[in-house]
Structure formats: structure tokens, C-alpha cells
C-alpha positions as CSV (number, residue, x, y, z in Angstrom):
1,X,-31.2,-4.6,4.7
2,X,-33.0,-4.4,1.5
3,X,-35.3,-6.6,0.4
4,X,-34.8,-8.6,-2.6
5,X,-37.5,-10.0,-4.8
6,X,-36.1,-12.1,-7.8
7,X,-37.8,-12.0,-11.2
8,X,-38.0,-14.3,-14.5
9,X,-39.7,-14.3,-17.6
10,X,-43.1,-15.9,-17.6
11,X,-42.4,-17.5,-20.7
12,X,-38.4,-17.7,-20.7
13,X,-36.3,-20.1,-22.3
14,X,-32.5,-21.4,-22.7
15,X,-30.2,-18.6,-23.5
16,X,-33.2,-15.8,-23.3
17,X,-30.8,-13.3,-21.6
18,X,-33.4,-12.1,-19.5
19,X,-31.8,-8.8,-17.7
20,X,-29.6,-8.2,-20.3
21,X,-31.0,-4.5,-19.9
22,X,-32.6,-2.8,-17.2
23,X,-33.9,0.0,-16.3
24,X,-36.4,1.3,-13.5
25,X,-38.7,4.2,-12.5
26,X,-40.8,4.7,-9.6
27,X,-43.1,1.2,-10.0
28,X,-42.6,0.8,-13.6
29,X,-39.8,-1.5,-14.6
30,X,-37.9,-2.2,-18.0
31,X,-36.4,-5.7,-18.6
32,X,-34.6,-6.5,-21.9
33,X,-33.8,-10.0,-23.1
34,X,-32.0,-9.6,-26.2
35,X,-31.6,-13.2,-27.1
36,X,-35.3,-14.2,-26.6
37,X,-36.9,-16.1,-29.5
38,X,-40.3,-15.2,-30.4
39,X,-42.2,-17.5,-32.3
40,X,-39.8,-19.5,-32.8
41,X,-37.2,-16.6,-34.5
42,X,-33.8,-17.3,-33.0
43,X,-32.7,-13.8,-30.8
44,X,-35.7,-11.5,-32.2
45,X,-35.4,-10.2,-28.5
46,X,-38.7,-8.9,-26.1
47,X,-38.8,-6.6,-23.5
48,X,-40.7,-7.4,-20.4
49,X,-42.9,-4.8,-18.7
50,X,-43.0,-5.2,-14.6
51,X,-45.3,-3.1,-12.2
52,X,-45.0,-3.0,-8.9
53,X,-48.2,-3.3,-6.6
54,X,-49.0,-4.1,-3.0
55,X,-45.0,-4.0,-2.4
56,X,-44.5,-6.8,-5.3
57,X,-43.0,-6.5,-9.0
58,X,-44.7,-9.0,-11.4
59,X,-44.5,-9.1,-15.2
60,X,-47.6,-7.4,-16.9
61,X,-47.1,-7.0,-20.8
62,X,-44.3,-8.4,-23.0
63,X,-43.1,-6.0,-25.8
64,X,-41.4,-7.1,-29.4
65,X,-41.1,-4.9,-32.2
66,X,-44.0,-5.2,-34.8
67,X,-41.9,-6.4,-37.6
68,X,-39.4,-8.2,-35.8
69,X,-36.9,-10.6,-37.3
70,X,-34.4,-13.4,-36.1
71,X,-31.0,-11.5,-35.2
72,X,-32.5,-8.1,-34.4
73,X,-31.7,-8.7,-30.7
74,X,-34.6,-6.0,-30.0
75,X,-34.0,-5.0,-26.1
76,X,-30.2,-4.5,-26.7
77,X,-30.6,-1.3,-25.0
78,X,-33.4,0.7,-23.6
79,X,-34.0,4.5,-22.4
80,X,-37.2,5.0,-20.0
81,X,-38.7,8.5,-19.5
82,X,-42.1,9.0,-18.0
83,X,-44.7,7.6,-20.6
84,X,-41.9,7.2,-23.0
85,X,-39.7,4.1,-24.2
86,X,-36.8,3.6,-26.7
87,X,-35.9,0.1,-27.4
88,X,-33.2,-0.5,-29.7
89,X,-32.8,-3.7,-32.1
90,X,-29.2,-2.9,-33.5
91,X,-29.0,-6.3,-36.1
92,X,-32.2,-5.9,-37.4
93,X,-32.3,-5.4,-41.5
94,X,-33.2,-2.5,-43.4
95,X,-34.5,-2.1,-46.6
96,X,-32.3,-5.3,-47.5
97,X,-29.0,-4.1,-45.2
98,X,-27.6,-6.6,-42.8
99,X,-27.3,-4.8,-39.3
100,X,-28.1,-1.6,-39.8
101,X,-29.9,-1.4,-36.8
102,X,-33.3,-0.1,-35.6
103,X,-34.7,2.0,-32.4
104,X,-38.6,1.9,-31.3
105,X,-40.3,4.3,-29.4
106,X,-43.4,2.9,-27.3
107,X,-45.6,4.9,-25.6
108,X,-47.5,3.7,-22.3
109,X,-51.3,5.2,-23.2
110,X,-54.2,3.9,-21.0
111,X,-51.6,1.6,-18.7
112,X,-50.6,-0.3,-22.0
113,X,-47.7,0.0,-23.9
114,X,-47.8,0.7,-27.7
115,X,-45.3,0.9,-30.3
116,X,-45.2,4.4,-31.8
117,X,-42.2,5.0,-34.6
118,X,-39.7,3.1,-35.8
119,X,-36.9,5.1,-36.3
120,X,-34.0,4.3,-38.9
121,X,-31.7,6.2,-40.2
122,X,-31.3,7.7,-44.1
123,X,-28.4,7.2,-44.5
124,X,-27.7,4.0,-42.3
125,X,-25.4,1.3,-44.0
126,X,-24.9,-2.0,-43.9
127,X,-23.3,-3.3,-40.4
128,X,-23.9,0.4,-38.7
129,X,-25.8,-1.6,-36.3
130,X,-27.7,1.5,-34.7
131,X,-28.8,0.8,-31.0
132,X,-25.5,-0.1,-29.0
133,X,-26.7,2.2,-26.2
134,X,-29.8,4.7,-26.4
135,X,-30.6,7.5,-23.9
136,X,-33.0,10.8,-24.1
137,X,-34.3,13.8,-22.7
138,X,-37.4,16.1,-23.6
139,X,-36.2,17.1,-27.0
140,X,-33.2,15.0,-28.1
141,X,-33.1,10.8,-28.7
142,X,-29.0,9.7,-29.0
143,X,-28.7,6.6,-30.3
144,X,-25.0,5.2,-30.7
145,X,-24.2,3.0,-33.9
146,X,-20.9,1.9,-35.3
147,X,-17.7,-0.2,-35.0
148,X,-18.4,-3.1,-36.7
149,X,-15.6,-5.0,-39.0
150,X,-16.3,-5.7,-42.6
151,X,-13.7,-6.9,-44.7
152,X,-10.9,-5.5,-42.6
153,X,-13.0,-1.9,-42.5
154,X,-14.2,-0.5,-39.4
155,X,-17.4,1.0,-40.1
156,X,-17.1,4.5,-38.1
157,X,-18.5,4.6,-34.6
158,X,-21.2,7.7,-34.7
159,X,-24.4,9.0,-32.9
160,X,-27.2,9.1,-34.1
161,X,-29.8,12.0,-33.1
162,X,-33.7,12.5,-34.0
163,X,-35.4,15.6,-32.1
164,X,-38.9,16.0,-30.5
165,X,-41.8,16.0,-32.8
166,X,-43.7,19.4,-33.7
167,X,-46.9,18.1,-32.5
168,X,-47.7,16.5,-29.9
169,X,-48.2,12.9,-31.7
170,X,-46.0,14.1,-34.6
171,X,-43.1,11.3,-35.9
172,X,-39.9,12.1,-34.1
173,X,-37.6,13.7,-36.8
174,X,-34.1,12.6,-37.5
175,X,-31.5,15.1,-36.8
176,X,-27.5,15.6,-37.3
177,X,-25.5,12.9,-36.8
178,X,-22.4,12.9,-34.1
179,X,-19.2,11.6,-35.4
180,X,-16.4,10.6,-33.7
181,X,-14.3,13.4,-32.5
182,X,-11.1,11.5,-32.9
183,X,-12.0,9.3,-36.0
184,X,-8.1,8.5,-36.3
185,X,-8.9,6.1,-33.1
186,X,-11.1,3.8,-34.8
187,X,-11.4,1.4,-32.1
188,X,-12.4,3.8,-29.4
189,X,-16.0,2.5,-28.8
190,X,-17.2,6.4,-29.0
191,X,-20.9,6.2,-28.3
192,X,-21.3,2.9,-27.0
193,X,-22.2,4.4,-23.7
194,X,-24.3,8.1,-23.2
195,X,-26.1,9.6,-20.6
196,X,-28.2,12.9,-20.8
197,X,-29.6,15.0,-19.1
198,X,-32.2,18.5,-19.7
199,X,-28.7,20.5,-21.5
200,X,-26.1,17.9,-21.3
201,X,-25.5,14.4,-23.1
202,X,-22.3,12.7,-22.1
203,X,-21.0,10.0,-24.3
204,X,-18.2,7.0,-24.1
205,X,-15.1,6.7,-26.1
206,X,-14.3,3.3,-23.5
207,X,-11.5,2.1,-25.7
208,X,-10.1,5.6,-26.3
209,X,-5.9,5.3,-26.3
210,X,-4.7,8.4,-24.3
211,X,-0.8,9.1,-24.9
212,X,0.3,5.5,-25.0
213,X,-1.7,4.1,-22.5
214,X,-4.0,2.0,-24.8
215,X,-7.4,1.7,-23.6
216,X,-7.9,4.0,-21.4
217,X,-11.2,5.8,-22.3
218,X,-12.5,8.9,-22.1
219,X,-15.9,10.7,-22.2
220,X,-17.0,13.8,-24.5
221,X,-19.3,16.2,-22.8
222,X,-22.3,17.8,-25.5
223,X,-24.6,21.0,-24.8
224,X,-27.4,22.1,-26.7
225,X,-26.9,25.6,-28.0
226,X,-28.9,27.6,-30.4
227,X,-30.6,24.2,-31.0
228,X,-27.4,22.1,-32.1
229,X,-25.4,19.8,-29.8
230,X,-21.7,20.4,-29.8
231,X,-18.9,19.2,-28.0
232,X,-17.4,21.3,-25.5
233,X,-15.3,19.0,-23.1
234,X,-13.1,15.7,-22.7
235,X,-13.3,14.2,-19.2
236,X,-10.2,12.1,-18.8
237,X,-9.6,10.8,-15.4
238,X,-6.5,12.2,-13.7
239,X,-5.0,8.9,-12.9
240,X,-6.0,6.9,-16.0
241,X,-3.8,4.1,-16.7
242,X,-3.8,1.7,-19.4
243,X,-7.1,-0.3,-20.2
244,X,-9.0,1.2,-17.6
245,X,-11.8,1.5,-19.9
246,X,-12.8,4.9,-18.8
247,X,-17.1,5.6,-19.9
248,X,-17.4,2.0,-19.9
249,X,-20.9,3.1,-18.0
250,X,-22.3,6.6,-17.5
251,X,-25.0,7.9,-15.8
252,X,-25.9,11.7,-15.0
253,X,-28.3,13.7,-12.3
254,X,-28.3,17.7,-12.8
255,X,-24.8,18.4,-12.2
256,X,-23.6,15.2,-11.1
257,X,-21.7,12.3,-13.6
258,X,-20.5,9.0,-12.5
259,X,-18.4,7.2,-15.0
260,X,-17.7,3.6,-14.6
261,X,-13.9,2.2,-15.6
262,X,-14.1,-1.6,-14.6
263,X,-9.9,-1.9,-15.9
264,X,-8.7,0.4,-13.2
265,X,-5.5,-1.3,-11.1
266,X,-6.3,-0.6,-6.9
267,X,-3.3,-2.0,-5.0
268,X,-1.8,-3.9,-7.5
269,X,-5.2,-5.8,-8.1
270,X,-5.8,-6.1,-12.0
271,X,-9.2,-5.4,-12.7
272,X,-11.0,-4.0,-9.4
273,X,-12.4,-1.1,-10.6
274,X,-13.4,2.2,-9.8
275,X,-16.2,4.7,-10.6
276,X,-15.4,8.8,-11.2
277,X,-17.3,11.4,-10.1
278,X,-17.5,14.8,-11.6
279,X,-19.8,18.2,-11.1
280,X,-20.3,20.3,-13.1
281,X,-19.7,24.2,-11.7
282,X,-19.7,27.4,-13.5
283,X,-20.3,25.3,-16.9
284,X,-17.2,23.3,-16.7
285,X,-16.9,19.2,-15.4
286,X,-14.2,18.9,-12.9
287,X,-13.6,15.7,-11.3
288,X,-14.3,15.6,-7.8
289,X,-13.8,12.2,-6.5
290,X,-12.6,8.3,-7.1
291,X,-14.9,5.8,-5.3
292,X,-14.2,2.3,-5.1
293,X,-15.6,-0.8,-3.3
294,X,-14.8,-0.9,0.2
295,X,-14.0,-5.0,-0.3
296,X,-12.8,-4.8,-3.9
297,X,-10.2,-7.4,-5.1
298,X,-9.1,-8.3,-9.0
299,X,-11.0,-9.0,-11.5
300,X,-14.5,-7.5,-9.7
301,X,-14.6,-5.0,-12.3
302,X,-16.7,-2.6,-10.2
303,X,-17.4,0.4,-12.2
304,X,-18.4,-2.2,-14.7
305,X,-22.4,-0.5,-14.7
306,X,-23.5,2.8,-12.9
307,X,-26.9,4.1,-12.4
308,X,-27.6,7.4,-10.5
309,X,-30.9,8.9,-9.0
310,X,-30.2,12.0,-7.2
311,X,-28.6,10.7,-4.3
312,X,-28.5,7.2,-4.9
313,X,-25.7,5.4,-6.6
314,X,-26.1,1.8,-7.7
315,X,-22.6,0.4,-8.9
316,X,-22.5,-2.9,-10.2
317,X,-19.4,-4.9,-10.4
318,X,-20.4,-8.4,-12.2
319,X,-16.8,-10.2,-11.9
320,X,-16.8,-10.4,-8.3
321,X,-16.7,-13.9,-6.5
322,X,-16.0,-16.1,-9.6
323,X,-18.4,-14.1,-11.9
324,X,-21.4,-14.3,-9.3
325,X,-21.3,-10.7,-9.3
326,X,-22.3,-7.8,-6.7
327,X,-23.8,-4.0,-6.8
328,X,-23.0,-1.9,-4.0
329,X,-25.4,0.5,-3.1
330,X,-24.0,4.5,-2.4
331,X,-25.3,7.4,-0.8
332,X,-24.3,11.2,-1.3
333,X,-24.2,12.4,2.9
334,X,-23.1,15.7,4.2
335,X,-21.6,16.2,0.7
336,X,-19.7,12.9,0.1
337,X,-20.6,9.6,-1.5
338,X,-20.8,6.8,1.0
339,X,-21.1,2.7,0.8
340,X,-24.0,1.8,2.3
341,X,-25.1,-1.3,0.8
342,X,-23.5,-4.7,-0.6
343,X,-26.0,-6.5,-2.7
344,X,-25.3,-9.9,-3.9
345,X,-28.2,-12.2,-5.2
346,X,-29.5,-14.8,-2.6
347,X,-29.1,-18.0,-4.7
348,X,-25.8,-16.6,-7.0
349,X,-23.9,-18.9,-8.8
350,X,-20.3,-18.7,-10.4
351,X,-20.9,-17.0,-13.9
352,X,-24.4,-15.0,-13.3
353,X,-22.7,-12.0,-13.7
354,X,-25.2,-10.3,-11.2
355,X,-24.1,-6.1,-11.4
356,X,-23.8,-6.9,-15.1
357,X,-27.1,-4.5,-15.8
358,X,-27.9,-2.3,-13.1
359,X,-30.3,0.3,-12.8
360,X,-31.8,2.7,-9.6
361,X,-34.0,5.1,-8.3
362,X,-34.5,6.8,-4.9
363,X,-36.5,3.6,-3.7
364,X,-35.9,0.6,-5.7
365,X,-32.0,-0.9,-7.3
366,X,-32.7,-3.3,-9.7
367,X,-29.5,-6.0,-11.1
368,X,-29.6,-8.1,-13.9
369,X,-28.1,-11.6,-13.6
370,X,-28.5,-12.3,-17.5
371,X,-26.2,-15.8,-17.8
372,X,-28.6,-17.0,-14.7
373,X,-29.6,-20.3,-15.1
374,X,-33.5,-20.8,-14.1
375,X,-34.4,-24.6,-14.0
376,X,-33.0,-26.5,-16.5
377,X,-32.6,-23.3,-18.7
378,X,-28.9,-22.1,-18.7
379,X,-28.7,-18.7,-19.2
380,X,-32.1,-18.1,-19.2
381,X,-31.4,-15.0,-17.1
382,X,-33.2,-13.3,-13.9
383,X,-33.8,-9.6,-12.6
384,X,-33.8,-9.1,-8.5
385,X,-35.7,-6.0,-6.9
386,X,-34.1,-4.5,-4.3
387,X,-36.3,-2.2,-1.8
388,X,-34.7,0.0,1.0
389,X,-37.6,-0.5,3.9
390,X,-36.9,3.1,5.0
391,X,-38.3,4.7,2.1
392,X,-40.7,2.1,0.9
393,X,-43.8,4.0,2.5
């Protein structure tokens, strides 16, 4: 059995929506709480920075972006790499316009760490609300922006790129932006998810209708090439139905994708959902398999997050059991993914959404509960550690 350590904020309050991100390498640990209000400023957001020593996780710095504002909801989404951080704030203002959104790269320097570089966008607008989802590699940061309403306008879902300084401390640098491959479909949620990887970035178009089935979703594949990223594939699952919300979640590993699609039917049962996976061989995605949860029922939504570290799949699937939520635990053997693990947390309550955040490596899975009520604080929100006592050496 894995272990399970549950976390909350040192300081949390009411509606904090502590684990409303999460995201986990080695004994360094992520934990957004997009609602948090800091000094008094109504859902600024923080981040909350968790080590883990002597086979414990405990909270050890507390991030907010340096000219942070009521609204911003700093922590909406957040990419981890090494000594590298990219936390996104995607209602904060700018230069006067209402949600155009914000990202902030921190560095960890001397086991602290310190914000390095805002980055905005030049030609951001009002309600572009850059920062839906974030993800990065060595030389690329995709940011995903987009799909608001004003006035009966939808402002055009994009991506937004900025590439690797040209010194070593240098400013990141904003590149081209991604638009929408099918801009006709306004409502597709194209880049609210993306995954990347050293050559590849994959990124969701959810709401994406295919044929007639409305809903559906699909997911655009990107490679870099002569230093530009350009689309070169649609994955659309081969038994796609109607609000299956295809790239709800991504998550990537060298020539492995899992994409999450909570809507998928199983057995008549609205909702259960399923997660795709696809490898990548002789430069072309093919899809190689559906898994689902081996005890899945409607309205689970399974699929709903996915996080991947080589071959370790966390899957989380917050509707399950009234909204208490679950994340089962895979593992790739002799070729094939296999259930190994149910996780559900050890005091869950109806509406926690546990498996709504999920995020993994090969020795820790970490699940955000972010509705959780702690004390008398409802939906202050919690974060449980998970440890596999075979590798935990």
C-alpha cells in the first residue's frame, strides 16, 4: 500500500483552494492555491513550496508574485523543471487591461526560491487571460490564453511562446504566437491543456466538435524545426463520441502521450471516463491503447487529470463516490499499462474532488483535494503524498 501523508497550508483560509495545482519532482513539491488572499487581497493566489526530508513533506517557503493584485489568481497553473518554475496568474491586469493575464518564472538559487521575469505579452488584450495551463522544456515556455466572452465576442483561444534566454541569466524572450488551427470552432478550448517534451509540445482543443459529435476534443501535436514550432498532427481518438472532452489532460514521456477524456460513455455509464495512449514511432502518433478504471461507474470522470513519469501513470478521476474523488495508480509491465493502485483520501468527504489535480513521479503521486474543508474552513483545500514503500529507499 502506499503511504499517504496529507498536507495543508500553514496559513490557509476559507475558500484558499489549496491543491488547486500540483505538481511534483523527486522531493521538491509545487502546490497552487489560486483563491488565496494575501494580505488581505481577495484571490491574489500563493504557491506553496514543500520538501521532503527524513521520509516527510512539510511546507518550507510560500511564493506570490511581487506585484500581485486581488483577482490575479496567481497559481492557476504551474510548470516545474529542475531549478525552474512558471507560475501563471491569468486575471492579473496589465498596463490598465482587465485579465490579460501574467506568467512568472522563479528560480530555486541557494535552496530558495526567487522570482526572476515576469513575462507578458506585447500584444496581450484585454480578457486574453494568459496562463490557463503553462508547460516547458529547455528552450520553449507555452503558455495558453484565450476564450473569454466580451460583449458576445469570444476572444480567440491562442498560445503563447517565449524562448530560452541568450545568456545564461538573460530575460526569456517572447516568441510567435500559436493560433488556433481551427479558429472557425471558437469554443474549442485549444490550448487550455499542453504537454511538452525535448521536440514535441502537445496541446488540447477539449471542446473541439468533430463531424457532428459536439465536444469531442482533440489534440494538436507541434515539433520544433529549424527553430519554429509547427503543427504536424491531429490525434483524435478512434472511438470518440460526443462530449468526450478528448485533451481534457495531457501528459507526455519521450514517446509516450496519455490524454485524459473524462466524457467518455463505458457500458452505457455517462461520464466514466477513459484515458488514451499513443507512441510515437517513425515520427508519427498512433494510438495504441484505451485504459480505463477497472471499478469505473458514471459520472467518475476518470481521465479527468493525467500525469506520467516514465512508467508511472497517475490518473485522477475526481467525480467518483459523490465527488470524493479517486486516482488510480498505473504501471507500464512487459509492455502494457496495468492498474496497480486505487488511491482515495483517508478522511474524503462528498465534494473534495480528490483526483481533481494530480501529479507523479517514479516515487511519489501527489492529489489535490482543493474544495476540502480543513476545520471550520470550507474549501480551504488539502494536498495528500502518496509513497510506494518499494522504491522509497
Amino acid at each position: 500500500m502506499w503511504s499517504e501523508q496529507k498536507i495543508v497550508a500553514d496559513d490557509g483560509g476559507p475558500k484558499s483552494w489549496f491543491g488547486s495545482w500540483v505538481t511534483v519532482s523527486d522531493t521538491m513539491a509545487l502546490v497552487g492555491a489560486r483563491a488565496a488572499s494575501v494580505d488581505g487581497r481577495a484571490n491574489q493566489g500563493a504557491v506553496y513550496v514543500l520538501r521532503k526530508a527524513n521520509g516527510k513533506w512539510s511546507q518550507v517557503q510560500k511564493l506570490v508574485a511581487s506585484d500581485g493584485a486581488a483577482g490575479d489568481q496567481f497559481g492557476a497553473a504551474i510548470a516545474l523543471h529542475g531549478s525552474l518554475a512558471v507560475i501563471t496568474a491569468p486575471f492579473a491586469r496589465v498596463n490598465g487591461r482587465t485579465w490579460q493575464g501574467a506568467a512568472y518564472l522563479f528560480a530555486l538559487v541557494g535552496g530558495t526560491w526567487t522570482e526572476r521575469q515576469k513575462l507578458v505579452s506585447a500584444s496581450g488584450i484585454s480578457l486574453d487571460t494568459l496562463g490557463t495551463a503553462v508547460a516547458f522544456n529547455a528552450s520553449t515556455i507555452f503558455i495558453g490564453a484565450g476564450g473569454a466572452n466580451t460583449g458576445g465576442q469570444i476572444v480567440p483561444r491562442k498560445v503563447y511562446t517565449f524562448e530560452a534566454p541568450l545568456t545564461r541569466n538573460g530575460p526569456w524572450i517572447e516568441g510567435p504566437t500559436l493560433p488556433s488551427p481551427d479558429p472557425v470552432d471558437v469554443n474549442d478550448s485549444f490550448g487550455a491543456s499542453i504537454a511538452v517534451s525535448a521536440d514535441v509540445a502537445l496541446i488540447g482543443a477539449r471542446a473541439s466538435t468533430i463531424g457532428a459529435n459536439i465536444g469531442q476534443g482533440r489534440v494538436y501535436v507541434y515539433e520544433r524545426s529549424h527553430g519554429a514550432w509547427t503543427s504536424v498532427q491531429k490525434l483524435v481518438a478512434t472511438d470518440g463520441g460526443t462530449r468526450d472532452n478528448f485533451g481534457v489532460s495531457l501528459a507526455i514521456d519521450g514517446t509516450t502521450a496519455m490524454i485524459g477524456a473524462p466524457g467518455v460513455v463505458i457500458n452505457g455509464q455517462v461520464s466514466t471516463g477513459a484515458v488514451y495512449c499513443w507512441e510515437r514511432t517513425h515520427g508519427a502518433w498512433a494510438q495504441t491503447s484505451r485504459l480505463i478504471a477497472a471499478d469505473g461507474a458514471a459520472i467518475n470522470l476518470f481521465g479527468g487529470s493525467v500525469s506520467l513519469s516514465g512508467n508511472t501513470m497517475l490518473v485522477g478521476a475526481y467525480g467518483a463516490n459523490a465527488y470524493r474523488g479517486a486516482a488510480y495508480l498505473f504501471r507500464r509491465i512487459a509492455g502494457s499499462w496495468k492498474q496497480v493502485e486505487k488511491l482515495t483520501a483517508g478522511d474524503a468527504a462528498p465534494g473534495n474532488v480528490f483526483g481533481y489535480y494530480t501529479a507523479v513521479d517514479a516515487r511519489t503521486a501527489l492529489v489535490g483535494s482543493y474544495t476540502a474543508k480543513v476545520g471550520s474552513n470550507v474549501q480551504q483545500g488539502a494536498a495528500y503524498f502518496y509513497t510506494d514503500p518499494a522504491t522509497d529507499t
